[in-house]
N, C-alpha and C positions, 0 to 999 in steps of 0.2 A: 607392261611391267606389273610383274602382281605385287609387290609393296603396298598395302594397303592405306597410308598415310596421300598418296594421291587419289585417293576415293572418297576425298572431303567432300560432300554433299553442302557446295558454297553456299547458298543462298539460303539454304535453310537456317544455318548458324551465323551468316555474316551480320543479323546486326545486333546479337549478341555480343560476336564478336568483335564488332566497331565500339561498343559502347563499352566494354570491359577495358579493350585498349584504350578509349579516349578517359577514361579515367585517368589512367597514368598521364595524360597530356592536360588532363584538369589539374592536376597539383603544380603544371610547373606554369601556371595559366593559360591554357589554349580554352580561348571562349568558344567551344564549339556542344550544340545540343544535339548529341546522335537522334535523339527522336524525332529531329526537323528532316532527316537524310530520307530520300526517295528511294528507297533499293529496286534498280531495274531486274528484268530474268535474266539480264545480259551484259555483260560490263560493255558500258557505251559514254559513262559519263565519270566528269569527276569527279564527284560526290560516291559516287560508286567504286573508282578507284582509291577514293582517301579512305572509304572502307575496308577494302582490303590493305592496303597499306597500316592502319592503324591495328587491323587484325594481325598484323605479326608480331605485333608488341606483345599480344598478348599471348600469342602461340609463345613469344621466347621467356617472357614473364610464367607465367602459370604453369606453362608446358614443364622446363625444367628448372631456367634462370632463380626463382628465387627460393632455388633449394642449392646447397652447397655440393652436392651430388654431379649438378652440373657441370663442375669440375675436377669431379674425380680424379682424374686423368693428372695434375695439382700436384698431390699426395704423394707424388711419384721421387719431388722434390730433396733436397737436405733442410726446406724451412720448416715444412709445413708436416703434424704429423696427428694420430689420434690413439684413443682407448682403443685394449685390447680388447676388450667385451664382446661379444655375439654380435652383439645388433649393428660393431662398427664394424665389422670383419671386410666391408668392401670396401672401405677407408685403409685400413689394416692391406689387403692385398696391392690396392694400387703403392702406398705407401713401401712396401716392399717387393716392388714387382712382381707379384705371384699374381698376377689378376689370369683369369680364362674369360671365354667369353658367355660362362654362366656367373662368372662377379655380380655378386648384388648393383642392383641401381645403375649396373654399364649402361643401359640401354637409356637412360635416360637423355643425355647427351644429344646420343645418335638421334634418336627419336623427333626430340624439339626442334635441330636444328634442320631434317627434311620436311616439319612444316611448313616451317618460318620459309624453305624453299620453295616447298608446293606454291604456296600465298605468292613470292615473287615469281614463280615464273608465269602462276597467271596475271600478275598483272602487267610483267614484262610482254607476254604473247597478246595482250590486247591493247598494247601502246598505239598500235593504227586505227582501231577502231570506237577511239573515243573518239568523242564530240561536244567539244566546247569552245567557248570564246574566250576561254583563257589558258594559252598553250603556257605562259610561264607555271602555272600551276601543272600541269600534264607533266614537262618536262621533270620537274622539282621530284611530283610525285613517282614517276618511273626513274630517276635518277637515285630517290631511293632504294627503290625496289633491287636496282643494281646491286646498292649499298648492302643491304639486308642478303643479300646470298650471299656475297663475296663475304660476309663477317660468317655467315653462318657455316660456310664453305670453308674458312680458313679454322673455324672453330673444330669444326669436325677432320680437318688433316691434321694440326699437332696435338688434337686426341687419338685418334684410330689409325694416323696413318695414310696408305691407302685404303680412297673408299671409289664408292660408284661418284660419276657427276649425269645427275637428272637435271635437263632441260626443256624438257615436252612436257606440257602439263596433261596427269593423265595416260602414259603411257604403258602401253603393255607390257616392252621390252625386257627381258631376264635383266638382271643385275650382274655385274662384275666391277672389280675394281679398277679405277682409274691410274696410271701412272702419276706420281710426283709432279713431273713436266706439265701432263694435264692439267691438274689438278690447281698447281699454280699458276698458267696459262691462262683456265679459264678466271679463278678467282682477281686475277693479273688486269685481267679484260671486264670484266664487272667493276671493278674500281675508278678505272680509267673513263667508262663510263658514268659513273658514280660522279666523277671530279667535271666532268665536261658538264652533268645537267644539275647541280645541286648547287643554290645559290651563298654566297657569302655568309650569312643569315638566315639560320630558318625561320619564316615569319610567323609571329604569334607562339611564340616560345621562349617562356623569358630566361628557363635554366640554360645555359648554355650546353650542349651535349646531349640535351635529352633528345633531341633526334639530329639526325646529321648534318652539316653543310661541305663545301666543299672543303675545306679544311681537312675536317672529317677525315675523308675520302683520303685525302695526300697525306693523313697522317696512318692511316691502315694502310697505305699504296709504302711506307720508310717501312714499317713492320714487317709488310710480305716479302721485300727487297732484302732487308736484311736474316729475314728466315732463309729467303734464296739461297743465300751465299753462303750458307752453314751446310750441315747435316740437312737431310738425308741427298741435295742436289749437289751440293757446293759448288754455286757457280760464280764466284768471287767477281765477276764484273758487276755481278748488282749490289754490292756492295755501294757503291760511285753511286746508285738511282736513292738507293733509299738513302744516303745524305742528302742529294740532291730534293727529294720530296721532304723530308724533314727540315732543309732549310727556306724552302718554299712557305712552310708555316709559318716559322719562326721569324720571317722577314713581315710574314700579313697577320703574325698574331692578333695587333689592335684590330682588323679588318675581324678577322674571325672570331673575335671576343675572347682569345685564351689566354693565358698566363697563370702564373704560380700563384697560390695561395698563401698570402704569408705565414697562417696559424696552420703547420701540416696538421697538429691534433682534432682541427676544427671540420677537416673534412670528411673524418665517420660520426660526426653527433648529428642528431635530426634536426636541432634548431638551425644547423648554417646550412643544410643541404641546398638550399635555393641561393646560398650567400656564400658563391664563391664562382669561380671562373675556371678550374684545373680541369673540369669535366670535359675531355674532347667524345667522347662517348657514353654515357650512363644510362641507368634506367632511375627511376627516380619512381620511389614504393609513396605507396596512402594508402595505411591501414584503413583506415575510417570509409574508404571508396571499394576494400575488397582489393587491394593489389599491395600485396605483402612482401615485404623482403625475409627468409627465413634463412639466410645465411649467415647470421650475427645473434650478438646477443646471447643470450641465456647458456645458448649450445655450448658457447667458446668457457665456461667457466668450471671449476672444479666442482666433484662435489662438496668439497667441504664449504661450498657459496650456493649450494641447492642446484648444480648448472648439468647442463648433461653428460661433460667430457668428453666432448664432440673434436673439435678442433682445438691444439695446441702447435706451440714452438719447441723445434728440437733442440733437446739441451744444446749442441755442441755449437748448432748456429746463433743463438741467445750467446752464449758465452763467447763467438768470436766476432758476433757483432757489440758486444760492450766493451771488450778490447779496441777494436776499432776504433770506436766511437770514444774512448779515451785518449787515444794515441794523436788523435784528430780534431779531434772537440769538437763532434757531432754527437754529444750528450743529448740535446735538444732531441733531435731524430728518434736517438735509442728511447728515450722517455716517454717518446710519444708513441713510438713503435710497443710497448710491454706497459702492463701492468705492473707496477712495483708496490704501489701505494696498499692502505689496508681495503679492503672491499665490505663493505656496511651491509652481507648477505647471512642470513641463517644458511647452517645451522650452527658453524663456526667461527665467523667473520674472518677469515683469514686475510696473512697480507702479504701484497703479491710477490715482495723479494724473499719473501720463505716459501718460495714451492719445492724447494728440495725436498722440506719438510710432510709432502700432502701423501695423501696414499696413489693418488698418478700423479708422480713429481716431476712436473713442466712447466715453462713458462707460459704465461697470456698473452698473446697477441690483441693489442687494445683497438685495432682493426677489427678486430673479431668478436670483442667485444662490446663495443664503442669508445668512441674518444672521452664521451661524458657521464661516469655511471651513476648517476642521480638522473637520466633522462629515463625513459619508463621503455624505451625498445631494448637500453643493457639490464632490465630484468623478465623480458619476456624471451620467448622464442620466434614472434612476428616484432617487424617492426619499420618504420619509417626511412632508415639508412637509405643512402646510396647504392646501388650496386652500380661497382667501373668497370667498364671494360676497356678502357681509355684514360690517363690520367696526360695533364700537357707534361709531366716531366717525363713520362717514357719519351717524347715527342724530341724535348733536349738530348738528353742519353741516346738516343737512336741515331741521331744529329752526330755524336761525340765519338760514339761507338764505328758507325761504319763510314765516319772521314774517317778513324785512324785505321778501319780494316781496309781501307780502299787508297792506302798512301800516303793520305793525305794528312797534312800536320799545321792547319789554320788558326791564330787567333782563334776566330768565330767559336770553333768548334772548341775550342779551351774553355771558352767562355761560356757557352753553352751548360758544361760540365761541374763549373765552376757556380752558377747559378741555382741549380742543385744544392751542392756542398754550402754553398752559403744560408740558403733555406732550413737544412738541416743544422747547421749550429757553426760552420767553420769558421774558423775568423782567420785562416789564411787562404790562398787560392791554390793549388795546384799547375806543376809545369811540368815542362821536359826534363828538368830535375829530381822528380819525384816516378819517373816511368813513364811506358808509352800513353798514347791517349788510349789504345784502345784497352790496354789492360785497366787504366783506370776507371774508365767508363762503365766497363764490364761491371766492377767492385764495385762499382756506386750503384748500380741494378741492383747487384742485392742486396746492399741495403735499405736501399728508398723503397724499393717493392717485395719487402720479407711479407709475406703472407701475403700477397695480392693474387695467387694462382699464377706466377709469372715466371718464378723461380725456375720451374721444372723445364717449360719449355728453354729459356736462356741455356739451360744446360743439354741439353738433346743438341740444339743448332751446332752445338761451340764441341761439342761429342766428346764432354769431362762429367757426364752423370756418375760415373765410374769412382773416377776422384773425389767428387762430393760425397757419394755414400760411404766412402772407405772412410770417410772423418766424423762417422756419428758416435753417440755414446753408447756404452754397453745398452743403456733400458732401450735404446732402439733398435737392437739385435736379437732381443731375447726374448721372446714371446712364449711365458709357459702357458698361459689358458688355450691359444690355437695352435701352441704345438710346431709352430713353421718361423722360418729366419727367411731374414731377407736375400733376395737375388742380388747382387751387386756386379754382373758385367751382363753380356748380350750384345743380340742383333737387335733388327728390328721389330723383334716381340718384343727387346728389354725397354727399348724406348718408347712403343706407343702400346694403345688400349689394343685387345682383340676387340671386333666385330661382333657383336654382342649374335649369340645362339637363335635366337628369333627369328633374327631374319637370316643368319644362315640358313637356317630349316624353309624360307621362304623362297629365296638366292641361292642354292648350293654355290654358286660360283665365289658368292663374298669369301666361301671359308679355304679356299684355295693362296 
């Protein structure tokens, strides 16, 4: 394979790279001193495999994770939108489907997530040839490694699409693109994995999510199931799997430590990052250790707040989520979800229900810019947040969503749904009076995760990107500084990233 990204010369970086990643496992207290770790010339031991292990943290941390780039692909959405300026032009392109695969920062994605594989498939290819006396540690640690491709793998198919699936570490073989089927086959088979050797508990890790357990696993296992059964496969029997995985959680949440959060606002400020339980996946940032989150903060604000105008909410979805959110009395939610209040920033102090009034007139996503802006990460551009790639209420909703796409019409799954809605401010329940489950469940997606990078793909599976775009406001149409309007139908260029030019030029076969 000539990809260059499997020519990592391990041993010379890995305990760099052990020790970069176990930073991130310092904040959430993992007592562990990389400088005690023995690094062999041979993966043989487990101190050697938890180093590679903790190197993919940091492959997916540094590599691209905590830059918002990493989800380009996002942008694509009706939530989530950005400044026409030069410098945002690949926010700007995915945001209106015009991306090529010379898009600024595409490559980023791609890039992070064949490290984070490179790293598991070597430690998947020497699961036989460790040696120690504690195979529950072996299993645990190769059980993530499973984990750690299949997220990585699944991250890079509702970005790009078809891609290649590398297995061999190291290999020579040309590159071409996987089929769909493969593609969620293998990632299918990694998880499964994942679920068989990862224990209840990851031990010595007090955030809950900051690295996997089995839970984990069945709750990416309801995700994949319910991608299945959309766009681009539609294989509608998996529907039935991923309820079925989803309520496998939801029956061992206390076992697995997850549950809702009562305070939704509390879950992007840095003071409660360790003080809360929604996390079925996270990274969990320490500026002060060198492991940044730069997806928040500073970027998400206007200038008239000194901010960069990075990331915003599109008018028409702000305005039909505070409708909603009226009609329902999930005020709480919508409150939590935007910025309204005044913001205490030079050079104008502006306040956030008058963004019509700003010169880029958009709403703030207070995900974006923190829940709490008197903490010192909503006035920087690093900062100590959360990054999710997991939250337990997609876990619910997923639950709610593919019982009703799979026939099914349970209590359970009402209540699931309902659970949600209540968190967010309802003070009644929703029933078969009110619509199907699945349509309601769907509605509660977007609002519980408007700006979570979640929006876009819901809309590819369900194949209504189309519908959602026709509903934006004129300043999402009109772009005079670059001159281009958005795409609003297609195939599958409309819906995923191109293969970024690089490694075409490497691969000819990717650009096929």
């Amino acid at each position: 394979m000539k990809r260059n990204i499997f020519k990592i010369n391990l041993w010379t970086n890995l305990s760099i790279m052990m020790f970069s990643a176990l930073i991130i496992m310092s904040c959430s207290n993992l007592e562990e001193d990389p400088s005690e770790v023995q690094l062999e010339t041979s993966l043989t031991t487990d101190d050697a495999l938890e180093a590679v292990l903790t190197g993919m943290y940091r492959e997916l941390m540094e590599g691209g994770a905590q830059w918002a780039q990493f989800q380009l692909a996002a942008f694509g959405g009706d939530d989530l939108t950005t400044h026409s300026a030069s410098n945002k032009i690949g926010y700007r392109e995915s945001d209106w489907r015009r991306q090529t695969s010379n898009t600024e920062n595409i490559e980023m994605a791609y890039n992070t997530c064949y490290d984070v594989i490179t790293l598991a498939n070597i430690a998947i290819d020497a699961q036989n040839s460790i040696i120690s006396t504690d195979q529950t540690t072996v299993d645990r640690l190769i059980g993530e490694a499973y984990f750690m491709r299949a997220f990585a793998y699944m991250h890079l198919t509702k970005t790009y699409g078809r891609i290649p699936i590398q297995l061999v570490p190291n290999s020579n073989d040309d590159l071409e693109k996987s089929s769909f089927v493969d593609i969620y086959t293998q990632i299918e088979s990694d998880l499964l994995y994942a679920e068989e050797l990862l224990p209840d508990v990851y031990p010595g890790v007090a955030v809950v999510g900051a690295r996997p357990n089995n839970g984990t696993a069945k709750a990416f296992l309801s995700r994949l199931y319910l991608m299945w059964g959309g766009y681009p496969i539609k294989d509608e029997s998996k529907y039935a799997l991923s309820a079925q995985k989803a309520k496998e959680v939801i029956d061992n949440e206390s076992v697995y430590g997850f549950g809702l959060h009562t305070d939704f606002r509390e879950l992007w400020t840095e003071a409660n990052r360790f003080n809360q339980n929604e996390s079925v996946f996270t990274l969990v940032s320490c500026t002060s250790c060198g492991v940044r989150n730069r997806t928040m903060g500073m970027l998400g604000m206007p200038s008239e707040a000194g901010g960069w105008t990075e990331i915003f909410s599109e008018i028409a979805f702000f305005e039909d989520m505070q409708a909603d959110a009226i009609e329902n009395g999930t005020e709480n939610r919508f409150n939590d979800t935007y910025v309204l209040e005044e913001i205490d920033r030079a050079p104008s102090y502006p306040i956030g229900s008058e963004w019509a009034t700003w010169s880029d007139p958009h709403p703030l996503f207070r995900k974006v810019v923190g829940g709490d802006l008197s903490e010192d990460g909503s006035k920087s551009t690093i900062s100590d947040y959360n990054i999710y790639f997991m939250r337990y209420a997609e876990v619910l909703l997923n639950y709610a969503e593919a019982t009703g796409r799979s026939g099914g019409d349970d209590p359970e799954a009402w209540n699931a749904l309902n659970r949600v809605r209540t968190r967010a401010g309802a003070s009644t329940e929703l029933s078969n009076a009110d619509g199907t489950l699945t349509d309601l469940a769907f509605l509660e997606r977007k609002w519980e995760f408007a700006g979570e990078y979640l929006r876009m793909f819901d809309l590819v599976r369900t194949e209504t990107l189309s519908e959602a775009l026709a509903n934006r406001s004129e300043v999402e149409t009109v772009d005079i500084v670059n001159n281009i309007v958005p795409i609003t139908s297609g195939g599958e260029e409309f819906y995923f990233s191109p293969i970024p030019q690089s490694e075409i030029d490497i691969s000819p076969g990717l650009g096929d």
